[in-house]
MARSE-357736 format. One record per residue (C-alpha): x, y, z. Coordinates in steps of 0.5 Angstrom, whole numbers, plus 500, padded with zeros to 3 digits. Example, Ala and Ser with C-alpha at 12.3 -4.5 7.8 and 13.67 -1.06 7.14 Angstrom:
525491516 527498514 
END
This chain:
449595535 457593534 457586534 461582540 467578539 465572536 465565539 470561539 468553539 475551542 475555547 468554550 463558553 467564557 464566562 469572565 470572572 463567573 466561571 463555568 456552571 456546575 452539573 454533576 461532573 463540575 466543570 473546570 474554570 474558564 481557560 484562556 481563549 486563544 487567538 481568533 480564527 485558529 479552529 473552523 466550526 467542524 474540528 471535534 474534541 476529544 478525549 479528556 477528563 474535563 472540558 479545559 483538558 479536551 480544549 486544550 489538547 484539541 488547540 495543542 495537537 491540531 494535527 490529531 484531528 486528521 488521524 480522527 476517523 470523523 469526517 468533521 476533523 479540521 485537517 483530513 487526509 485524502 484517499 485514492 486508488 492505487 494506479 492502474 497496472 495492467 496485467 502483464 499477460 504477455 511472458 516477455 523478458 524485456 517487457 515494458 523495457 525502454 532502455 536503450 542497453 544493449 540487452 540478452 535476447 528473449 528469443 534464441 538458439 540453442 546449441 549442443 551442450 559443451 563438455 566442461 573443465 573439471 578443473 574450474 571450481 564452482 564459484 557462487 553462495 551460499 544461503 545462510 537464513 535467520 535461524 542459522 545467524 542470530 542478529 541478522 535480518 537479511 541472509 548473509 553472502 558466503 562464497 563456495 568452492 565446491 558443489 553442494 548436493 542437490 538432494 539432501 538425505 532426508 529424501 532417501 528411503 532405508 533401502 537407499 541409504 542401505 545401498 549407500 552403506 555397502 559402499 564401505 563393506 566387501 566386494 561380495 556386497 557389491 555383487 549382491 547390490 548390483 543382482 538388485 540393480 542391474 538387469 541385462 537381457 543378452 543373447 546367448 551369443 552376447 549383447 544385441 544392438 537392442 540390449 538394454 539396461 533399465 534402471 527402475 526405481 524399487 529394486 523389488 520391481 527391478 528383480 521382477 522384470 524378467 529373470 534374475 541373473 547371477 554375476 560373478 567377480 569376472 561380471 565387473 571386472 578384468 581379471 588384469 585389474 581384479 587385484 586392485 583396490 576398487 570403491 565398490 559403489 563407483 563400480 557399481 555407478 560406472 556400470 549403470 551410467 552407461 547402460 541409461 546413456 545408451 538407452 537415451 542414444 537409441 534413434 527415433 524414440 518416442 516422447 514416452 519413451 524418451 521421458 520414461 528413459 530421462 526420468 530413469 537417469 534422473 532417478 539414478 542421478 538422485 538417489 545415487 547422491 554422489 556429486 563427486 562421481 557425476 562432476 567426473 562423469 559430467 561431459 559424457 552426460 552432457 554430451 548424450 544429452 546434447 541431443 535433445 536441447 532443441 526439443 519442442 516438448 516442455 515435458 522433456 525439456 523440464 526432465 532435461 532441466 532437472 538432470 541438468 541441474 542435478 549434476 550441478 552444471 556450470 557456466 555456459 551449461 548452466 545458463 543453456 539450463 536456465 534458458 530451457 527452463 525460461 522457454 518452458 515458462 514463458 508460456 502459462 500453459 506450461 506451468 503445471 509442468 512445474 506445479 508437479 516436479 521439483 524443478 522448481 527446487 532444483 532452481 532456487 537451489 541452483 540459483 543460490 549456488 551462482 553469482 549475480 556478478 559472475 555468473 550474469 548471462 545464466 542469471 539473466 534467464 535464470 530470473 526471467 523465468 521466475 519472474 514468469 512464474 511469480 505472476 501465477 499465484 500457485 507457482 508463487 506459493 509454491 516458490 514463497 514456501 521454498 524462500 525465493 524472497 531470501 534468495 532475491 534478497 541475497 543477490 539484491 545485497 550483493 548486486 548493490 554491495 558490489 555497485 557501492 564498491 566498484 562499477 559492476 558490468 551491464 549484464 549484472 544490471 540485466 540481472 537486476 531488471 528480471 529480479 526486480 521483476 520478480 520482487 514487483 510480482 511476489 509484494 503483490 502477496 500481504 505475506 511478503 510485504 510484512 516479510 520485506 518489513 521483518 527482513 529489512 528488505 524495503 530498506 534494501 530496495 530503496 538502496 538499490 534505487 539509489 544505486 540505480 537510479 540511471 537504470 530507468 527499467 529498474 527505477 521502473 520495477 521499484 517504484 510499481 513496488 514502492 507503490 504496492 508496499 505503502 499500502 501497508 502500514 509497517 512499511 510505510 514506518 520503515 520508508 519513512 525511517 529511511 533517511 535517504 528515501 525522500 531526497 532518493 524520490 525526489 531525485 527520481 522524480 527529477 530525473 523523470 519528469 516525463 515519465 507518467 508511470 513514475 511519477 505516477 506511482 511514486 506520488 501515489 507512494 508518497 501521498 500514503 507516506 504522509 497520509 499515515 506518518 507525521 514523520 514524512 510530513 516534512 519532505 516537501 516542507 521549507 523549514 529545514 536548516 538546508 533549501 532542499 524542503 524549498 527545493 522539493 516543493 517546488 518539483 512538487 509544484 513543477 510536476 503539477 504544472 506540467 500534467 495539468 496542461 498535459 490534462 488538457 487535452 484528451 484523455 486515453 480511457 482504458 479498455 473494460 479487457 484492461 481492467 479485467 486483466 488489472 492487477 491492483 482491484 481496477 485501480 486508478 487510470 494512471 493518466 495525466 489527470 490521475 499524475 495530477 490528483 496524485 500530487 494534489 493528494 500529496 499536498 493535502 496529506 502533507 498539510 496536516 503537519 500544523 508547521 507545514 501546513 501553514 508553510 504550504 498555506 503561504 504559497 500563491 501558486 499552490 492556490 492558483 493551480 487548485 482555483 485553476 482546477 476548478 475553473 477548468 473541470 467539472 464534477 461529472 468528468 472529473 469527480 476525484 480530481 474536483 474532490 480531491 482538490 476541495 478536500 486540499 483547499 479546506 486543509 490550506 484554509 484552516 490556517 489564518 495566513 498573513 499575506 497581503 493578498 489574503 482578501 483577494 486570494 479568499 475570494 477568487 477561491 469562493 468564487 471557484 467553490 461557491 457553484 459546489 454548494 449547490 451542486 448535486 454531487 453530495 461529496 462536493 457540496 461537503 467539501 465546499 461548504 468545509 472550505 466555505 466555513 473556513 473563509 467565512 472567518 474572514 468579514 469580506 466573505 461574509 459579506 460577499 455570502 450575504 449577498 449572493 444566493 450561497 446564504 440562501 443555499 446554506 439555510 436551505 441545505 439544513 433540511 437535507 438528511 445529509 448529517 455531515 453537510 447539515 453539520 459543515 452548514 449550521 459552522 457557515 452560520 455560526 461564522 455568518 452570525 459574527 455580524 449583526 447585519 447578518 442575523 436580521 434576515 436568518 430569522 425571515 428565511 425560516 434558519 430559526 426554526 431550521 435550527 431548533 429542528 437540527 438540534 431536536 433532530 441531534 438525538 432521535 432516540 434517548 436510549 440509542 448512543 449510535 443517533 446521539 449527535 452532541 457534536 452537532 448538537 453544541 454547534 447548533 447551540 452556538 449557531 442560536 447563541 450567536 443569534 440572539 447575542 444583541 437582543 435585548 428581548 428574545 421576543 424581537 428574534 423568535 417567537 413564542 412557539 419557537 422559545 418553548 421547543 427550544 427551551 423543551 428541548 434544552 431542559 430534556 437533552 441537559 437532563 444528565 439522568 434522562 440521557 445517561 441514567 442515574 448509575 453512578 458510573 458509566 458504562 465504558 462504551 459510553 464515555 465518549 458520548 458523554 465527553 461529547 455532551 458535556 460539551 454540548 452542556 457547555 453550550 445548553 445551559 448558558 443558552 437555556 438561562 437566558 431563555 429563562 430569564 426572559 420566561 420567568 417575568 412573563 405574564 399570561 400576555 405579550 404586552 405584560 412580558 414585553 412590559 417585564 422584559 423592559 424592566 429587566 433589560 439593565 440586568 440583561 446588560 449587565 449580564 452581556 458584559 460578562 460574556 464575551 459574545 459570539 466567535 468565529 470557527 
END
């Protein structure tokens, strides 16, 4: 007898012109069935308030299935870890670099400090951050003329800012501010060669020191120029600067003594608040503290830095400070050293008042020193608080501004590589990752890549970014709103090729793109107006060609120390084996589009590099490469291509996939019997199954407790009973009674929605269905025993009462349990009818039901012209 058509899942039972049975929830009439051999066995339905509605939005939005958390969807995407990156432990400047620019020198010498022009404007800009300017994300660029004060006001105490206002009171004022201030202990014949002048921080404690001394008029100034107007506060400023200098001149100092003497002119500096006086008094400092620029002490040199900075220096001294403060970082150790100062506020606010493009060489270390110190999660935080992210995107808006309007110099690229650094090392923190989103900086990011793209340490920098930043959902919106970042990537991967820490990490970037954005499916994709989608694909296609022979030989494993020092939760190797899986995951993610899914399906030579793979591998030396690559066949197999190698194609890939199946790897076995399933919608295979030892093995593997392999296995058969040849040998391998065992086992217990598998459940039915759909007797293709557990079975899992209760409404937890069995009961109940119609005429022997069952066989036939049979998945 010719075999009928073949059941078709999606469509649901056809029933002709009889329509679909009635339950409590009455079923919608039968939908039209659509082309065969579009959805394999395993795609789940969905949500829907009818049968006809779930079917039908199933066949709309294939593509859905792959956002399912269910293993069984069509179409899936392909997971992997992020690519290994070592942590950089070594503080280097230029660390990892392989650009051959001349670059600034992580090591130096430095020399005593110049004296400055006090004529040359400070050149620079300010910050101006959300809350200041509505309606912008990123902080907008204002160029400044004139120092800005270090230390706000808020910093002061009452009696700071009472000193403050004598300024503008008598000059008796004065005195009396200066007997609080000043202590000078002298001889009676004058000053000694060790006189001091201490400057200590509570003028309570400044007048307890020794013995309170009374100055008149004549103390501070020449009776030459008493008659002068004077500022009272710059008298007061001029007499105390000298004293704290000469006491940092004293030969042979101790460390103490040295910290305690910086710290007393630092306080002075501070609490002083006149950047007008010390840009004057600027040369004299410097000169005195010349001296100690060569220190060894980090103590000293991070008091050095912040008199430096709190005086506002520039140009050559201002990178002299910045190269001080790189020193001290570049070794951990030294990190407390900022933990328990305000050094650290001292130079985000010193670097806000420079310019990448002017002030180049002091930024260079500047930034190399905050790359250093975002790699410790503390002195992170502690720079995250005081909106180092603002500042970087501050002067990555202005480096690329200025690179779009004019070619900039290389000393600002220099720049660039230490603030990507620092970018790279603060999106390891989740808080940064949603704030680049809010501030449009990954938008900005992907600019300078654009701009950049010659610059292979910045490329570098960005893409260990762009690979961090796609693990986060929001970003990978905002990647793939960007218009110019695939073409960007491509272009990066074209210029790059070689370069497996690249592709590496851009593919992996890529692969979640797609894994997560519909959107971003197109990229690689043939069908847009222009060649490029043909042109991407086939970079995609060269890029696998090239580190699949490179993953031929052998392979570089990384060192238990290396993972220990791991940045990313021990992630992936990052080898060429890992380039491969990482583009392969890209092409599997990608194919979940229904349009470009079907693009990719129509390539030859996306299935010659997969069947090669699995040709060339093993699953025990490479699980992920294997996994990865059966997971991205089962997506290419679930669409029906028309070429003209098809029959070929389908069975050099079951040859490859057929020793899987039986593997011991539980992974592999699923993903080749997916795979499997797929194929056997076409006869040759089907025929090539029934003759080797698969279709044993599929039988078998339905006594296993694996539910997702019993699940890809009772498909392969429901495909398998499709010809009549094929149905005659299930029931001599023990499949019948495996089956009933399955759909008995689909619901363990009534009253526990987590074992109630109707999925699972309605496929076994159709398996059966499909199995019996020519017997004109049940009787010749099961036996007695086994007709009345199934027909026990099928009377208890239809009982809609049994299984859900007789409340009228359902709880909402169970709604989509009950979506799933009214599928189920699509199923059930045709197959229960039959088995009544040939129970109902039987006697209490075989001879007399066989007797009845002839008698009966022209109303069975007439019944079977009413279905149209068994369908393929």
């Amino acid at each position: 007898m010719d075999s009928k058509l073949p059941y078709d899942p999606m469509s649901g039972f056809n029933l002709g012109d009889s329509g679909f049975f009635s339950m409590k929830n009455s079923f919608s009439s039968a939908v039209n069935t659509p082309s065969k051999q579009d959805t394999p066995f395993y795609i789940p339905s969905k949500s829907g308030k009818t049968s006809a509605e779930i079917i039908e939005e199933a066949k709309a939005t294939v593509g859905k299935s792959a956002d399912d958390n269910s293993t069984r969807a069509a179409v899936r995407t392909v997971d992997t870890k992020r690519p290994f990156t070592p942590r950089q432990t070594d503080r280097r400047l230029y660390y990892g670099s392989t650009n051959h620019v001349a670059r600034p020198p992580s090591s130096f010498r430095l020399l005593p400090l110049p004296e400055e022009d006090l004529k040359r404007p400070v050149t620079g800009v300010k910050i101006t951050t959300n809350s200041e300017k509505e309606g912008s994300k990123l902080p907008s660029i204002h160029p400044i003329n004139s120092p800005k004060p270090t230390m706000s006001a808020q910093r002061r105490s009452p009696k700071d800012r009472s000193k403050s206002n004598y300024r503008s009171s008598s000059l008796t004022d004065v005195v009396e501010v200066s007997e609080l201030d000043l202590i000078q202990v002298q001889n009676d014949d004058g000053p000694s060669s060790t006189d001091e002048i201490i400057y200590a921080e509570d003028p309570k404690e400044r007048i307890q020191k020794s013995a309170k001394k009374k100055f008149s008029r004549n103390n501070f100034y020449d009776n030459s120029i008493s008659d002068k107007p004077v500022e009272p506060a710059k008298v007061a400023e001029d007499l105390i600067l000298p004293g704290l200098l000469d006491n940092l001149k004293q030969p042979n100092l101790s460390r103490d003594d040295i910290l305690a003497r910086m710290k007393s002119l630092y306080t002075f500096i501070v609490d002083s608040d006149n950047p007008k006086f010390f840009s004057k008094r600027r040369g004299e400092i410097i000169k005195v503290l010349g001296a100690y620029v060569d220190s060894e002490n980090p103590d000293v040199l991070i008091h050095l830095v912040q008199i430096l900075l709190s005086i506002n220096v520039r140009k050559q001294n201002l990178a002299t400070a910045y190269k001080l403060i790189y020193k001290v970082a570049r070794e951990a150790e030294n990190d407390p050293c900022f933990l328990n100062s305000d050094t650290l506020e001292l130079l985000v606010n010193s670097i806000g008042g420079a310019c990448p493009i002017n002030d180049s060489e002091a930024l260079v270390y500047g930034y190399g020193a905050l790359k250093f110190l975002t790699m410790n999660s503390q002195t992170r935080e502690k720079l995250k608080k005081m909106g180092i992210l603002d500042l970087v995107l501050l002067h990555l808006k202005l480096i690329c501004e200025s690179k779009a309007e004019k070619k900039i110099p290389d000393e600002t690229s220099h720049v660039l590589f230490q603030l990507t650094g620092v970018v790279r090392n603060l999106v390891n923190d989740i808080s940064m990752q949603k704030k680049l989103v809010a501030m449009s900086g990954i938008t900005l990011i992907c600019r300078c890549l654009e701009l950049f793209i010659t610059d292979l340490d910045v490329v570098c920098n960005i893409t260990r970014s762009l690979s961090v930043l796609s693990s986060n959902d929001e970003a990978c919106i905002v990647l793939t709103e960007n218009k110019s970042f695939a073409s960007t990537a491509v272009k990066v991967l074209q210029k790059f090729p070689g370069r497996q820490d690249i592709v590496v990490r851009l593919s992996y970037c890529l692969g979640n793109l797609m894994a997560k954005c519909d959107e971003a499916r197109p990229y690689f994709g043939p069908d847009k107006d222009d060649d490029t989608g043909i042109d991407n694909m086939d970079t995609l296609l060269d890029l696998l060609h090239s580190y699949k022979k490179k993953d031929v030989g052998p392979k570089a494993e990384i060192s238990i120390a290396s993972k220990l020092e791991s940045e990313d939760d021990h992630g992936s190797s990052g080898n060429a084996e890992d380039v491969v899986i990482k583009i392969i995951r890209v092409i599997a993610n990608m194919s979940i589009n229904p349009k470009v899914g079907q693009q990719v399906a129509s390539i030859p030579e996306v299935y010659n590099h997969l069947t090669d793979i699995l040709a060339t591998r093993n699953i025990i030396e490479n699980e992920e490469l294997i996994l990865s690559t059966l997971a991205t066949l089962n997506n290419l197999t679930y669409y029906p291509v028309d070429i003209g190698s098809k029959d070929t194609q389908d069975s050099s890939i079951y040859n490859k996939i057929e020793r899987y199946i039986d593997c011991a790897n539980i992974e592999a076995q699923i993903e080749s019997s997916r795979v499997l399933g797929n194929l056997t919608r076409s006869k040759n295979i089907r025929d090539q199954v029934a003759k080797s030892d698969t279709w044993n093995v599929v039988i078998h593997l339905l006594s296993t407790d694996q539910r997702d392999l019993v699940y890809t296995s009772v498909g392969v058969i429901v495909n398998m009973m499709s010809d009549w040849d094929k149905r005659t040998n299930l029931r001599s391998m023990g499949g019948v009674s495996k089956l009933i065992k399955v759909l008995r086992d689909c619901v363990t217990m009534i009253n526990d929605n987590e074992d109630q598998d109707w999925l699972l459940a309605s496929l076994t039915c159709q398996a059966l269905w499909n199995y019996s759909i020519d017997s004109m007797n049940l009787f010749d293709c099961m036996d007695k025993e086994e007709i009345s557990e199934l027909e026990a079975v099928l009377v208890e899992f239809l009982d809609e009462d049994i299984i859900f209760g007789s409340q009228e409404e359902l709880d909402p937890a169970q709604v989509p349990r009950y979506q799933e069995w009214e599928e189920f009961a699509k199923v059930g109940v045709n197959l229960l009818e039959r088995l009544e119609s040939f129970l109902e005429p039987l006697g209490p022997t075989d001879t007399e039901a066989s007797e009845n069952s002839e008698e009966d066989q022209e109303d069975q036939e007439d019944q079977d012209e009413d279905l149209d049979g068994s369908d393929i998945y």
